[in-house]
C-alpha positions as CSV (number, residue, x, y, z in Angstrom):
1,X,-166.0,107.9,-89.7
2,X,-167.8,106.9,-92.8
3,X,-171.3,106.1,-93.5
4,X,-170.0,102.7,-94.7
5,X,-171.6,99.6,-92.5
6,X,-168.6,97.2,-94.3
7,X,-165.6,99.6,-95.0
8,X,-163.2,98.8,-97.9
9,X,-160.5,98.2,-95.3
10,X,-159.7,98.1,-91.6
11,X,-156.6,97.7,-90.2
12,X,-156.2,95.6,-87.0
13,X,-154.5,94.2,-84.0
14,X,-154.3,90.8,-84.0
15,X,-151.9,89.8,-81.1
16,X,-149.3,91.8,-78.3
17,X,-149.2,95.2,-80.1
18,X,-150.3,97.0,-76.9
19,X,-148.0,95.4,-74.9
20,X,-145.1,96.2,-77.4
21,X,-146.5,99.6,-77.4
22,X,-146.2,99.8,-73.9
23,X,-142.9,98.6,-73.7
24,X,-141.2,100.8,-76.3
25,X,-142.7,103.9,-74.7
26,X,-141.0,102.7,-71.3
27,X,-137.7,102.2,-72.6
28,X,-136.8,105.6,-73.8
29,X,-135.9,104.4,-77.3
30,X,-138.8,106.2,-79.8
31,X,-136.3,107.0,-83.2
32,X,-135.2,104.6,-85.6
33,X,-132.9,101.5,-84.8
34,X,-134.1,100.6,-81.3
35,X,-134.4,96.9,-80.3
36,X,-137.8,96.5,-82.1
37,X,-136.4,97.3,-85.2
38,X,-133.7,95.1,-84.7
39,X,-136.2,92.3,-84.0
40,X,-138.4,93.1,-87.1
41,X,-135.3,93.0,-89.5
42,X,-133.6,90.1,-88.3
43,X,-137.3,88.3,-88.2
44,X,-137.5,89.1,-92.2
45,X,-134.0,88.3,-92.8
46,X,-134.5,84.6,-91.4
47,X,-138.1,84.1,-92.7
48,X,-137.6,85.4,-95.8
49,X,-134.1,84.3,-96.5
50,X,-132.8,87.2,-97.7
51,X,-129.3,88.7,-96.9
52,X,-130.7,91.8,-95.5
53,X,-133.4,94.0,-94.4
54,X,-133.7,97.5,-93.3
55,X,-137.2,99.2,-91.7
56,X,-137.6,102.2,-94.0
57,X,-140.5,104.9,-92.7
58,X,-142.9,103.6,-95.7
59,X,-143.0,101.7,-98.8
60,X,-142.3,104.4,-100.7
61,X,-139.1,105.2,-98.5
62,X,-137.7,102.0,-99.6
63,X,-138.5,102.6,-103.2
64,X,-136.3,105.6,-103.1
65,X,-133.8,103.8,-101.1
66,X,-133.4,101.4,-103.8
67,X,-133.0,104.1,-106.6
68,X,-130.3,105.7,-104.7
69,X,-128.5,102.4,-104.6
70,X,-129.1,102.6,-108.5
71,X,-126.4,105.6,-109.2
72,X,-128.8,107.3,-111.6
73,X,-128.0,109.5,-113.8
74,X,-129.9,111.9,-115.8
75,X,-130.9,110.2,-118.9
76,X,-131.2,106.5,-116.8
77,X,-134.5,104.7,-117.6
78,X,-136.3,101.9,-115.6
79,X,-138.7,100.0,-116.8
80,X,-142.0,99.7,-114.5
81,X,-145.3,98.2,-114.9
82,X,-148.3,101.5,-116.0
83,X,-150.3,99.5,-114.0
84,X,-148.9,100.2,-110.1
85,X,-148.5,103.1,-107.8
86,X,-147.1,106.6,-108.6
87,X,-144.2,105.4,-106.1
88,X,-143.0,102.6,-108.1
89,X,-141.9,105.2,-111.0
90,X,-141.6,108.4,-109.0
91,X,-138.9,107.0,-106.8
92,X,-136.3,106.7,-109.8
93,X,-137.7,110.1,-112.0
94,X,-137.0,111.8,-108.3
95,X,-133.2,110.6,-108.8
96,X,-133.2,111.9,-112.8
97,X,-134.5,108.5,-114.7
98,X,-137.0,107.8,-117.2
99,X,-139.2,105.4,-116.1
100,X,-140.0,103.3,-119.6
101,X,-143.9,101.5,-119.3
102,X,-144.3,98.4,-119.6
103,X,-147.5,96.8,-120.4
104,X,-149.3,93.7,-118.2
105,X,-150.3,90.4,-118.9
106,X,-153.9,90.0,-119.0
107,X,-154.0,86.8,-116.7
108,X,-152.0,87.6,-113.2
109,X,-151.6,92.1,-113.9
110,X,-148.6,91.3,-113.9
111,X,-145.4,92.5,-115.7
112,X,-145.8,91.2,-119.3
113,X,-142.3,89.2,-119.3
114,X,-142.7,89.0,-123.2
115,X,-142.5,92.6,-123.8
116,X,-139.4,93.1,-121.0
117,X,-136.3,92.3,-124.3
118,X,-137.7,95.0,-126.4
119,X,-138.3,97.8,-124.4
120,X,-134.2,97.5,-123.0
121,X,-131.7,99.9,-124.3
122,X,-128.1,101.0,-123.6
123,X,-129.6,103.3,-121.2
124,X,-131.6,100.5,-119.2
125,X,-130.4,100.3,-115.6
126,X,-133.1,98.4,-113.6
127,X,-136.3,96.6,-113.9
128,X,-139.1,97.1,-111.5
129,X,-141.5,93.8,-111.4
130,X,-144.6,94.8,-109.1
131,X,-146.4,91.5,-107.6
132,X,-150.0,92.4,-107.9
133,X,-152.3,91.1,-105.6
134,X,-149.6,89.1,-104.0
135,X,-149.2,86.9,-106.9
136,X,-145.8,86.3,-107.9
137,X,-144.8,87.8,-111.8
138,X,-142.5,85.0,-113.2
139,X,-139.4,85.8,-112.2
140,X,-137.5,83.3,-113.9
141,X,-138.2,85.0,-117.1
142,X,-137.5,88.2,-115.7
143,X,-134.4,87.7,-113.5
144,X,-133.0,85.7,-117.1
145,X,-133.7,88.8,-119.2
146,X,-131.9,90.8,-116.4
147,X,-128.5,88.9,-116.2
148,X,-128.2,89.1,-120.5
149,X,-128.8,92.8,-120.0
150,X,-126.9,93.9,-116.9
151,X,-129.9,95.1,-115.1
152,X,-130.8,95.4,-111.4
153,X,-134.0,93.8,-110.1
154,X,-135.8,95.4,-108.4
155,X,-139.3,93.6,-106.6
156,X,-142.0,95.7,-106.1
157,X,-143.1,93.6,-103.0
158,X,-145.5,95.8,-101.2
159,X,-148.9,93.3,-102.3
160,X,-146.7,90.0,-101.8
161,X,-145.1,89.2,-98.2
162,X,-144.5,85.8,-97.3
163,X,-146.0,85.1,-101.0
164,X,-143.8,82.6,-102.8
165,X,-142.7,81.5,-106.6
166,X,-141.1,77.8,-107.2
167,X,-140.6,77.8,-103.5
168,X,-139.0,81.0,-102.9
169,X,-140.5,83.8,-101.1
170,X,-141.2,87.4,-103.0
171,X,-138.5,90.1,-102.1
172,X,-135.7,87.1,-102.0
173,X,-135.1,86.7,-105.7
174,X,-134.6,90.1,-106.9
175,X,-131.1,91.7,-106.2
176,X,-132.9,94.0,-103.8
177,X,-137.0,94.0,-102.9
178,X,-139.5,96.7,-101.3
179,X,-142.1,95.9,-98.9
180,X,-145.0,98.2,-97.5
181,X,-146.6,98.3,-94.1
182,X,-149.3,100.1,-94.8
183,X,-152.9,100.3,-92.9
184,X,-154.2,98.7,-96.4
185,X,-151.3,95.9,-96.8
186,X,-151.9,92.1,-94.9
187,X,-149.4,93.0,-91.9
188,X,-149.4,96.9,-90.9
189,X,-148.4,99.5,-88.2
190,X,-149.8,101.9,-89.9
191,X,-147.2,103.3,-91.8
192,X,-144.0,101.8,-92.6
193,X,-141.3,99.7,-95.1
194,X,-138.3,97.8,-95.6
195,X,-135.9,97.4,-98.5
196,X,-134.4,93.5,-98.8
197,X,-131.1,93.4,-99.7
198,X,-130.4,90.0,-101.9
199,X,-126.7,91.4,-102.7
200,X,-124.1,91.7,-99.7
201,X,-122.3,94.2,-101.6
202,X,-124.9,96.8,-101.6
203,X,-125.2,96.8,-98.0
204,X,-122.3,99.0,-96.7
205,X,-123.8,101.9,-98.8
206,X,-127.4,101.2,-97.5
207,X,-126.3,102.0,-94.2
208,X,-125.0,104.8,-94.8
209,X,-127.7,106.4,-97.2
210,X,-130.5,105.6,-95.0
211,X,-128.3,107.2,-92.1
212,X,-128.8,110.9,-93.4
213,X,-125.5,110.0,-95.7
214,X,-122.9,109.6,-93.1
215,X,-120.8,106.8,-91.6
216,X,-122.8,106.5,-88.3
217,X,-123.3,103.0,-88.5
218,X,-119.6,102.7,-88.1
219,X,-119.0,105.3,-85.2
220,X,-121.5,103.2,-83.3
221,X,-120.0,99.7,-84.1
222,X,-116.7,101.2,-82.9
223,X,-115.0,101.5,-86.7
224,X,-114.4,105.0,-86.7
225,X,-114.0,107.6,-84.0
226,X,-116.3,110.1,-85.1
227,X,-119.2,109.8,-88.1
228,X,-119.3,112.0,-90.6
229,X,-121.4,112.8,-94.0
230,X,-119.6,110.8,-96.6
231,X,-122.1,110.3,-99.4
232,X,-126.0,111.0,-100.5
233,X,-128.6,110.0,-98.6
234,X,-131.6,110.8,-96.0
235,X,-133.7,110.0,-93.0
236,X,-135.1,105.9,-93.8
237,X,-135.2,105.3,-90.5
238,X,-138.9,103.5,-88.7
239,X,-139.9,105.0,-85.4
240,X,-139.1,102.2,-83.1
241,X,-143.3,102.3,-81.8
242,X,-144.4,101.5,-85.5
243,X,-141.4,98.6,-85.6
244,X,-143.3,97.7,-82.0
245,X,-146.3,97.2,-83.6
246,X,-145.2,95.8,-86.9
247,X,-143.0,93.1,-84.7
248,X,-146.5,91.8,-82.9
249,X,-148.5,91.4,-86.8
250,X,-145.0,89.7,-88.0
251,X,-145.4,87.4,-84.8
252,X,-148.7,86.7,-86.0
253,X,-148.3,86.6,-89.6
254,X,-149.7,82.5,-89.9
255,X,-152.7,83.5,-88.6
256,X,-153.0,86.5,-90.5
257,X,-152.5,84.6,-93.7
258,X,-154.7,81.6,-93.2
259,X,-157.4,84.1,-92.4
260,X,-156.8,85.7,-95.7
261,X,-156.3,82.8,-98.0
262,X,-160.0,82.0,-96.2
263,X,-161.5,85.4,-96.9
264,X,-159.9,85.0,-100.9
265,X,-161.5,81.6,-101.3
266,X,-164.8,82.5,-99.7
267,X,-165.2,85.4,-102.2
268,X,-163.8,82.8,-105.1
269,X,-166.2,79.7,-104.3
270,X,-169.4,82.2,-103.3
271,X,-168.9,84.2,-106.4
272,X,-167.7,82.0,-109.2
273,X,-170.6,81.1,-110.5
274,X,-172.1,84.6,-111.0
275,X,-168.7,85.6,-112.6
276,X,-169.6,83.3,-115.6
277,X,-172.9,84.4,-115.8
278,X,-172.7,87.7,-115.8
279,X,-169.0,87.8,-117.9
280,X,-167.0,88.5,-115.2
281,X,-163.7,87.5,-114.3
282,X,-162.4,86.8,-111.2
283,X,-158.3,86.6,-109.7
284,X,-156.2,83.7,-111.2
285,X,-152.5,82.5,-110.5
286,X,-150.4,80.1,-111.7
287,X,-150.0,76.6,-109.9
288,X,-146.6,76.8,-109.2
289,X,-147.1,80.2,-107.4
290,X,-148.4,80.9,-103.3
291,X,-150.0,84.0,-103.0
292,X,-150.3,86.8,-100.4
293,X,-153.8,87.1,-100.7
294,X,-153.1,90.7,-100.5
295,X,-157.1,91.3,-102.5
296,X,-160.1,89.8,-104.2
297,X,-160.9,91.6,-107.5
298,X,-163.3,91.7,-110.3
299,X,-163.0,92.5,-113.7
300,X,-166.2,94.0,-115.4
301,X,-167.2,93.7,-118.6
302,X,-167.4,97.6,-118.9
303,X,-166.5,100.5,-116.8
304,X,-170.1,101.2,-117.1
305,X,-170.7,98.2,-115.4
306,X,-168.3,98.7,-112.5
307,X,-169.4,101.7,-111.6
308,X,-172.9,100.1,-111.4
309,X,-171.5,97.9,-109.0
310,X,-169.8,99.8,-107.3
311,X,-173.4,102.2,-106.8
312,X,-175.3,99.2,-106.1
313,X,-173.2,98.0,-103.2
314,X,-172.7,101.4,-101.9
315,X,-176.4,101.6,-101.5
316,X,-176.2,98.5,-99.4
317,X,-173.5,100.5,-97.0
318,X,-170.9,98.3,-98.7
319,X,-167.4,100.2,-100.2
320,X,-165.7,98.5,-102.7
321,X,-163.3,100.7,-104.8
322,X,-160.8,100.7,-108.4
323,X,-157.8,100.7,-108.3
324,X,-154.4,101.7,-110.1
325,X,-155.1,103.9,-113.7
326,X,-152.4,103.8,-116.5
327,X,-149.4,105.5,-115.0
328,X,-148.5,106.2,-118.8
329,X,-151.2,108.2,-119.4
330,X,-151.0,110.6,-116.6
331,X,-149.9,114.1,-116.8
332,X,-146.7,113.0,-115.3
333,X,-146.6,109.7,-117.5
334,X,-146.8,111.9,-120.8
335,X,-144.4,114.3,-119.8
336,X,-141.9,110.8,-120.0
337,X,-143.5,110.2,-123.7
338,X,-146.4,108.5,-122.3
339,X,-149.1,107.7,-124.9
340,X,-152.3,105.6,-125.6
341,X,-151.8,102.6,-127.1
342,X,-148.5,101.9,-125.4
343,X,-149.8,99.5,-122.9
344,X,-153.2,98.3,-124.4
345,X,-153.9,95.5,-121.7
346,X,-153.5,98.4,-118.7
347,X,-155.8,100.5,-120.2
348,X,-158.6,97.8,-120.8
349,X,-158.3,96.6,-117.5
350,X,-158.0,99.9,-115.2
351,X,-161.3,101.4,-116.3
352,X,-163.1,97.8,-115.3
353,X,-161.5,96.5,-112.3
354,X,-162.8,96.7,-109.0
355,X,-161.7,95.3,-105.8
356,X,-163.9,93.9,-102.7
357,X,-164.1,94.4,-98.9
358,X,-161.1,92.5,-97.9
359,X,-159.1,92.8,-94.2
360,X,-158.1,90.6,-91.6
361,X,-161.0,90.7,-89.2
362,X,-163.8,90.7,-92.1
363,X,-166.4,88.6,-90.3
364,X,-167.7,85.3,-92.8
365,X,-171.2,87.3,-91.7
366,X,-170.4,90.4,-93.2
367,X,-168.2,88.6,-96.1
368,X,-171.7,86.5,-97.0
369,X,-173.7,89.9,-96.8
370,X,-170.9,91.0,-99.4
371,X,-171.4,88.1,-101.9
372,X,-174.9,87.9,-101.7
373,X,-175.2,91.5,-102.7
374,X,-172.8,91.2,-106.0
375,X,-175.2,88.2,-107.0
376,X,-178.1,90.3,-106.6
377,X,-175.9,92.7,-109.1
378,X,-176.8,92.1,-112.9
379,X,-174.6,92.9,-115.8
């Protein structure tokens, strides 16, 4: 427990995860690819239109899932946002690829689509667009840029399920998308992925590499008489009582949401008018995007001034927290040439952005104790 009164996060149930609980404990079925998995995947394959889905053991899981897919070779690089978790860029230097920076736009954090042409060379295999906050980068752009270049998308979706852009939902535009089911992330069991197929012909492979490398799949569809290790791979399977309890949040994920998208534009309408006051800026996204309302941000003025913020709140027993710093500038990031300056908009945002209370069973009482104390903040 921490002394916080109004935690950064809490992860909750919201509808029959007990019961599910219950009932995967009864059947006997506790490893990967019992009938709750089978529920949650086909559940994501028809809601999110996407040709297929497979529960992975965590975000990061699928991440690495996906650079297998990739063939890398040493020498490979993928281009990745600075500004996103280690995952995103570990999972393709674990396979023997460079991840190459790219900066963000200033407005959405996302992906700056302008800088995508330049940073692609021979060696370019895959871009990796990350949907902060659950806002959707433009895709369009990105997915164009891709085709001329032979690249593999790859979306980062762990902010943005059931977010949309033109219509279409995150994860289903890419050739293949990454969720996270983290206790932080809108739906959660805790721990716990998927990787979203959007090309058929990648998913023969990603049965087998997420079976430990071998055929199973096929011994138990009846294709083969006995399985065997026939390629890379490793253990992506979700333990069938964390697909239990992800199954009863995906059941529930339209009240989830609207709760969310009430939470995001509480903070926006009780805090707006401070922001201009005091030279802050709050979360924007374009019109032709739906978000996940995955956060509510700030952006400071100075990091002076967010950790001023962050001290005054924390005095009221209220946690609010930073976020991502440059992933270019890291010990890891410079040992792949990493260097200030690369990604100029990263760097002036990490050190002044800070993010707000913001989970599913916040109460509009302890959300108004939240703005009232920023506007009692002074920049």
């Amino acid at each position: 427990m921490n002394s916080y009164s109004i935690p950064f996060n809490r992860p909750s149930f919201v509808g029959r995860e007990q019961q599910y609980l219950l009932e995967a404990a009864k059947s006997g079925v506790l490893s990967g690819n019992g009938p709750f998995t089978a529920r949650c995947e086909a559940f994501l394959e028809n809601h999110l239109k996407t040709t297929k889905a497979f529960l992975t053991p965590s975000g990061t899981h699928a991440l690495e899932l996906a650079a297998l897919l990739l063939n890398l070779k040493p020498g490979d690089e993928v281009i990745v946002p600075s500004f996103t978790f280690v995952s995103t860029a570990n999972a393709f230097a674990l396979r023997g690829a460079k991840p190459v920076f790219i900066d963000i736009r200033p407005d959405t954090l996302n992906l700056d689509d302008s800088l995508l042409s330049k940073l692609i060379t021979p060696r370019t295999k895959a871009v990796v667009p990350v949907h902060y906050a659950g806002v959707a980068c433009e895709m369009k752009k990105i997915v164009k840029i891709a085709r001329e270049f032979s690249l593999t998308v790859i979306e980062d979706n762990a902010h943005g399920l059931f977010g949309r852009y033109d219509g279409t939902f995150l994860g289903a535009i890419g050739d293949m998308a990454t969720l996270s089911f983290h206790e932080t992330k809108n739906l959660t069991c805790g721990e716990g992925g998927a990787l979203l197929l959007n090309d058929p012909r990648l998913i023969e492979r990603a049965e087998i590499l997420r079976e430990k490398g071998t055929d199973r799949r096929k011994f138990f569809s009846g294709q083969v008489d006995q399985y065997t290790w026939v390629d890379f791979g490793s253990n992506y399977l979700l333990a069938e009582l964390l697909a239990a309890v992800l199954f009863a949040q995906l059941e529930e994920k339209e009240k989830i949401l609207g709760r969310r998208a009430e939470i995001w534009e509480s903070y926006h309408e009780g805090l707006k008018e401070w922001a201009i006051q005091n030279g802050v800026r709050l979360p924007v996204f374009p019109s032709d995007i739906q978000p996940s309302f995955h956060m509510f941000y700030l952006i400071m003025p100075s990091l002076d001034a967010r950790q001023a913020l962050i001290n005054h709140l924390k005095a009221k027993g209220i946690l609010s927290v930073f976020h991502y710093q440059p992933l270019h500038l890291s010990e890891m990031g410079r040992r792949f040439g990493g260097k200030r300056g690369d990604c100029p908009v990263t760097e002036k945002i990490s050190g002044r952005l800070l993010r707000l209370p913001f989970f599913n069973d916040l109460s509009s009482k302890d959300q108004a104790f939240v703005i009232t104390a920023v506007k009692e903040f002074k920049t």
